[in-house]
C-alpha positions in Angstrom: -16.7 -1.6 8.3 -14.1 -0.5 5.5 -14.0 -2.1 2.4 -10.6 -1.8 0.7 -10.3 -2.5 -3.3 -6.8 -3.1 -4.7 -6.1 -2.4 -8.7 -3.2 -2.1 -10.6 -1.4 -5.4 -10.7 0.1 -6.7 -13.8 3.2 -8.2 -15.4 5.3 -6.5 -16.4 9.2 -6.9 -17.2 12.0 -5.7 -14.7 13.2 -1.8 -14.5 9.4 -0.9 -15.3 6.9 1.3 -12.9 3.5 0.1 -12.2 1.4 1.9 -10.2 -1.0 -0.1 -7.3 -4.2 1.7 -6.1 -6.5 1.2 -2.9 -9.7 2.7 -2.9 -11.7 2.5 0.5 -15.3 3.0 1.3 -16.8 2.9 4.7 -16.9 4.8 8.0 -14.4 7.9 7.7 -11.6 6.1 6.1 -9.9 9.5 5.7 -8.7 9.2 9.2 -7.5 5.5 8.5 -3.4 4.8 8.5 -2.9 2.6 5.3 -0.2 0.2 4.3 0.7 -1.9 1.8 1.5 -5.3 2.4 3.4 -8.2 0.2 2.7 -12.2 0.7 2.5 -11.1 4.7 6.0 -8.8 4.0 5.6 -5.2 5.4 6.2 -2.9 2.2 4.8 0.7 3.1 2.9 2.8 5.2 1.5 6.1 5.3 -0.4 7.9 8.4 -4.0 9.1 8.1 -2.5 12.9 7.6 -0.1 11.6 5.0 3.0 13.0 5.9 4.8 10.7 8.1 5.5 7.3 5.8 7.8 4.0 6.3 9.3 1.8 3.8 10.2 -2.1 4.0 14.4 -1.8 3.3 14.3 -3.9 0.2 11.5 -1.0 -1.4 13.3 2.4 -0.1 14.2 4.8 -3.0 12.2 2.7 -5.5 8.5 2.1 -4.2 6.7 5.8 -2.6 3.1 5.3 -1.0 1.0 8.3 -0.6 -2.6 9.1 -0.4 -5.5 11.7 -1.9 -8.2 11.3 1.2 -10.6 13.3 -1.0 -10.8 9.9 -3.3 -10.1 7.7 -0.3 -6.9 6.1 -2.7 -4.1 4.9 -1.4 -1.0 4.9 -4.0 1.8 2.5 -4.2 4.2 4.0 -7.1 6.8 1.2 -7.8 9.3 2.0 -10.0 12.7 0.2 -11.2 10.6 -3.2 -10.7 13.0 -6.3 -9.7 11.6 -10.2 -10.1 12.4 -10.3 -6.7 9.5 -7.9 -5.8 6.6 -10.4 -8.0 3.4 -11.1 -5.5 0.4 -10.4 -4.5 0.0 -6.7 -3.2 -2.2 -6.4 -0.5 -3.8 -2.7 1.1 -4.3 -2.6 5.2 -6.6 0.0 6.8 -6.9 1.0 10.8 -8.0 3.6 12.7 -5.3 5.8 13.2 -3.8 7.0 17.0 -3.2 10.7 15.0 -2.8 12.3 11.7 1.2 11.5 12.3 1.0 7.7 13.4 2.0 4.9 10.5 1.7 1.1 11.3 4.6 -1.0 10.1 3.0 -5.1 11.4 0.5 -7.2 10.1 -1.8 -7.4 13.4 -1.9 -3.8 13.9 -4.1 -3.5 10.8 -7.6 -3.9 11.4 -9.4 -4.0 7.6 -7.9 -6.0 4.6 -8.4 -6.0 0.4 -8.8 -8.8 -1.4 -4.6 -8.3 -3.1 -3.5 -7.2 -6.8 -1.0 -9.7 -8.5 2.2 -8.1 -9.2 4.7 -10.4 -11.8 7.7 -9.1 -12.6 9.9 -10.9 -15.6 13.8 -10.7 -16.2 
């Protein structure tokens, strides 16, 4: 079983960066695909090798996800915040098919955190 643990979240006001972390403990979880997830809004995933990454439209050139499997920590860098993107962030875990593989749906991740609040202000 992987346990996923999301920090980070805040308030902040619009055209700031935050930055959202996922730590995971459990079986192997270097060989996990993570994503990040937004009130049940795909946002970004990475696969278990870390080179192969996907990003939600709305996020592309603003939000980068990436990963340091030595500290099992999955990043979400958000930069040039907009109110639009205020929620609760939420990590996904699942076994991944290969090191190249990413996930971009809710039901193809297996393991869940508990979510970080993110508020953005104009």
């Amino acid at each position: 079983q992987v346990q996923l643990v999301e920090s980070g979240g805040g308030s902040v006001q619009a055209g700031a960066s935050l930055r959202l972390s996922c730590e995971a403990s459990g079986p192997t979880p270097t060989t996990y695909a993570m994503g990040w997830f937004r009130q049940r809004e795909f946002v970004a995933s990475t696969s278990w090798g870390g080179a192969s990454t996907d990003y939600a439209d709305s996020v592309k050139g603003r939000f980068t996800i990436s990963r340091d499997n030595a500290s099992n920590t999955v990043y979400l860098q958000m930069n040039t915040v907009k109110p639009e993107d205020t929620a609760a962030y939420y990590c996904a875990a699942r076994q991944g098919a290969n090191s190249r593989t990413y996930y971009v749906t809710e039901r193809a991740y297996d393991y869940w955190g508990q979510g970080t609040q993110v508020t953005v202000s104009s």
